[in-house]
C-alpha positions, 0 to 999 in steps of 0.5 A, a space after each residue: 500500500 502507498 501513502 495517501 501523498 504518493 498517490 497520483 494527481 491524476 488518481 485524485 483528479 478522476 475520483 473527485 470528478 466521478 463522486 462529485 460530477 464536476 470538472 477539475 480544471 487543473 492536477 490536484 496539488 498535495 498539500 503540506 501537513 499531516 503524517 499519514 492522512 493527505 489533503 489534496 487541493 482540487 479547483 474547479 472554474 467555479 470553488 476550491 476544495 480540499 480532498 482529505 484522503 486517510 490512509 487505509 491503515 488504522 482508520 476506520 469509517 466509522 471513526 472518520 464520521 465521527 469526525 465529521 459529526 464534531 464538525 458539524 456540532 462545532 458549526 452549529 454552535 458559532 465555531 469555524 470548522 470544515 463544512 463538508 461537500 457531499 458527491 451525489 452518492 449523498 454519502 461524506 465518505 467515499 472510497 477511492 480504490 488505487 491498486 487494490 487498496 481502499 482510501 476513505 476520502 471527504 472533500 471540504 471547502 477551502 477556506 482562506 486562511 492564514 497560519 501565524 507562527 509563534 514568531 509572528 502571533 500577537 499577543 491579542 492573537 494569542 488571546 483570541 485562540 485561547 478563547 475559542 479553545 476554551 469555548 470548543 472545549 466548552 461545547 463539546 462537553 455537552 457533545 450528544 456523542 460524548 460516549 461514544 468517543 474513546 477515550 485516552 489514558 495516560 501515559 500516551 507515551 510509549 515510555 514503558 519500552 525500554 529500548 525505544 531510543 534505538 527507534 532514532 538510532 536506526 532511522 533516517 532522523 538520526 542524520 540530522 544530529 551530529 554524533 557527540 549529540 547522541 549521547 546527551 540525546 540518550 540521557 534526556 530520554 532516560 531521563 523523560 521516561 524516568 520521570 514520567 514512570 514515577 509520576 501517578 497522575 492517570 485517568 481516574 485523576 480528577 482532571 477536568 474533561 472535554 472532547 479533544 482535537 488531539 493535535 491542536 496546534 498554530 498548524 491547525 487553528 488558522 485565522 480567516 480573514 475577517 480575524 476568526 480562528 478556524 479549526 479543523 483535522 480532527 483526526 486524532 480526537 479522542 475524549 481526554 483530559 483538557 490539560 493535556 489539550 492545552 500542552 499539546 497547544 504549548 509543545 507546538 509554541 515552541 516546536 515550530 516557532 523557532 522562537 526562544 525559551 523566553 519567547 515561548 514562556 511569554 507566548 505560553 503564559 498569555 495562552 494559558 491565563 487567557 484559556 483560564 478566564 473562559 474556561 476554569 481550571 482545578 489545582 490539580 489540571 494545573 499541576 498536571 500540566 507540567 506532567 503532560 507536557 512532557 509526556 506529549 513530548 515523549 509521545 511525539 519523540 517516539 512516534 515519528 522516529 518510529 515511522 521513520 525507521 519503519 518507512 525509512 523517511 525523514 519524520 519532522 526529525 528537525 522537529 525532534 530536536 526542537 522537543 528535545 530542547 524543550 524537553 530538557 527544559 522542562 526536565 531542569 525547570 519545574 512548570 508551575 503558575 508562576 513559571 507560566 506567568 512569564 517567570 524562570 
């Protein structure tokens, strides 16, 4: 089976013609972002889309309706999301079959947006994505659905696996650190799964709860052009804890801002104090966000030097030395509510 961003143009072009009975004016471009799933930009004379094609592995239908479902709760209650165009078999999933393997495909309006990085946000920005986080994780906790999502436990990292540094070792990503790196590399992951193997913190904990985007970051919260955040991929929700929502929002600050630790502090303080007047907070979510943070970071460090030694690709490995960074930070610098007010 090939990726969904190794399909062909032509590939794309035919299936979205056939579903849609419309005409595609020029070959579908692929679009960046994602890791397994793939959107392809289709144009008509008339609109543009965004063909999201999942890959077949691991996705399930029934999954994938549940996404859209979250789109259509999160529009109805006043939150930009993806608006799903339905083919004429009236049905939002489609299959596209390629060489014998079966890829579920839903096409959306494209919308234009506009991706800031953390160097680039303003802290009014900042102010305004907090608030339609929380207000997202407010609606969601009166989801009709809420049952029916899976929900996550924690530990999400894979960090019981003790040889699991040796995924960096034999993959592509290791080219990207030069060789005296490798062993300080190797005392931070010890010294990650070290700390998040003597902590307690696991659901039942009385964290407080919501329906998750699962990835959220600057990369998945975009700006309209009247100034409104649009959210949208959805595909790793689950129904979880909020603190770890909000660590994953403060990873991401920092991963791909290429911004500094000061920077990110400044960043992160506004997002969190800003989410905290929409959305409260518990003592103990708050003493849980250093815990998450780290375990996000963990996960992530894992999972793509994982696809990279399994498909024998480069996984965001320049992204890795970023968590890396700030994974070391973390490990030296205990986060507390007065560390996330700005203060070292």
């Amino acid at each position: 089976m090939i990726s969904p961003k190794e399909l062909s143009p032509a590939t794309i072009k035919s299936f979205i013609e056939t579903t849609h009975e419309i005409k595609v004016i020029n070959p579908p471009e692929l679009m960046l972002g994602g890791t397994e799933n793939a959107g392809w930009l289709v144009e008509t004379a008339e609109n543009k889309y965004v063909a999201k094609v999942f890959s077949q592995a691991g996705e399930r239908i029934s999954s994938i309706y549940d996404e859209l479902y979250l789109y259509e709760y999160l529009l109805a209650n006043g939150v930009h999301a993806p608006e799903v165009v339905k083919p004429k078999t009236g049905s939002p999933v489609n299959i596209l079959v390629a060489d014998g393997f079966e890829y579920p495909v839903v096409t959306m309006r494209l919308e234009r947006l506009k991706r800031l990085s953390s160097s680039a946000i303003t802290l009014p920005e900042v102010e305004l994505l907090a608030k339609t986080v929380a207000q997202m994780h407010k609606i969601f906790q009166t989801y009709p659905r809420k049952d029916q999502i899976a929900k996550m436990s924690l530990p999400l990292s894979p960090s019981v696996v003790s040889d699991g540094f040796d995924d960096l070792i034999f993959s592509p990503n290791v080219k990207v650190f030069h060789e005296n790196e490798l062993e300080t590399l190797r005392i931070t992951d010890e010294r990650l799964v070290s700390y998040i193997k003597m902590q307690t913190i696991s659901t039942p904990t009385p964290l407080k709860e919501s329906i998750l985007h699962g990835d959220l970051s600057l990369g998945h919260a975009r700006f309209l052009p009247d100034g409104s955040i649009y959210l949208f991929d959805f595909s790793d929700f689950s129904f979880g804890p909020i603190i770890w929502e909000l660590a994953t929002m403060l990873s991401y600050f920092y991963k791909e801002g290429g911004v500094s630790i000061g920077r990110w502090l400044e960043i992160g303080s506004h997002f969190f104090n800003q989410y905290k007047r929409h959305m409260s907070l518990t003592s103990n979510d708050i003493d849980a966000l250093h815990y998450c943070l780290i375990d996000r970071l963990l996960f992530e460090i894992r999972t793509l030097n994982n696809i990279s030694r399994r498909e024998h690709i480069l996984a965001d490995a320049e992204g890795n030395k970023n968590r890396y960074n700030l994974a070391r930070f973390l490990i030296d610098h205990h986060l507390s509510d007065k560390l996330l007010s700005g203060g070292m």
